[in-house]
N, C-alpha and C positions, 0 to 999 in steps of 0.2 A: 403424204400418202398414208392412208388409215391398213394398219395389218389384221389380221384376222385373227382371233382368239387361239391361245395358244392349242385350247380343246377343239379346234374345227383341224388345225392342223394335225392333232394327233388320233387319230378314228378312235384307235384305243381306249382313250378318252372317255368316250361315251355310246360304243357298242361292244358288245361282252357276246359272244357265241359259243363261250364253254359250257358247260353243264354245270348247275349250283352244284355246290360242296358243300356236306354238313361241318357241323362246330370244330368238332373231333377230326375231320380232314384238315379244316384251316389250319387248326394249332398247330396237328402236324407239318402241314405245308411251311410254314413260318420258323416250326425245330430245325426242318433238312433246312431250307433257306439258312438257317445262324450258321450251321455248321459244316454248309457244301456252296455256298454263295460267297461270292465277291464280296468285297467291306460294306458297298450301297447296297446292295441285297441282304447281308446281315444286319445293316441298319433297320431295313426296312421291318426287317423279320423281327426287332426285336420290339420298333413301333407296334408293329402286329400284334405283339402278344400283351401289349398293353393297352390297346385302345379300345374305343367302346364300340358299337357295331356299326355307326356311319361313317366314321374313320376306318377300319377293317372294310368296308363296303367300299371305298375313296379306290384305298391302297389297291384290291383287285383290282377296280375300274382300270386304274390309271397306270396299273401295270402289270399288264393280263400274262405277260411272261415268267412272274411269279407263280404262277398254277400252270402253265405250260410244260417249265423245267422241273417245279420241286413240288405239284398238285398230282394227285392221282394220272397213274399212266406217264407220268415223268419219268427222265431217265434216272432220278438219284428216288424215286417215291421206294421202292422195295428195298432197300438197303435197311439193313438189322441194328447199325452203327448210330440209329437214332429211334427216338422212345415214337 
């Protein structure tokens, strides 16, 4: 029995219904992520800060709760505790 791609099963994947965020929001999003984020989410944040923009475009995609929790209007985005 043939399964279906792992991106059909995940919607996240590949529909995005948040508002674009500029540069300067990402990087931010990606600082609270290191340092308000679980180890996989600090991972993620730190790929983030290193990769080029279709990788950084991947990571949103495919994990849109990275901008939900530490993206603008987040519950850790106003905190002082990060640049």
């Amino acid at each position: 029995m043939l399964k279906p791609p792992l991106a059909s099963l995940l919607k996240s994947a590949h529909t995005d219904s948040r508002p674009q965020m500029t540069q300067s929001e990402i990087t931010r999003m990606f600082h609270i992520a290191q340092v308000h984020g679980g180890d996989f989410e600090r991972k993620l944040a730190t790929a983030g800060l290193v990769a080029d923009p279709d990788n950084v475009a991947k990571i949103l995609r495919t994990w849109p709760e990275l901008q939900g929790i530490y993206g603008p209007g987040g519950s850790h985005w106003d905190r002082e505790d990060v640049k």
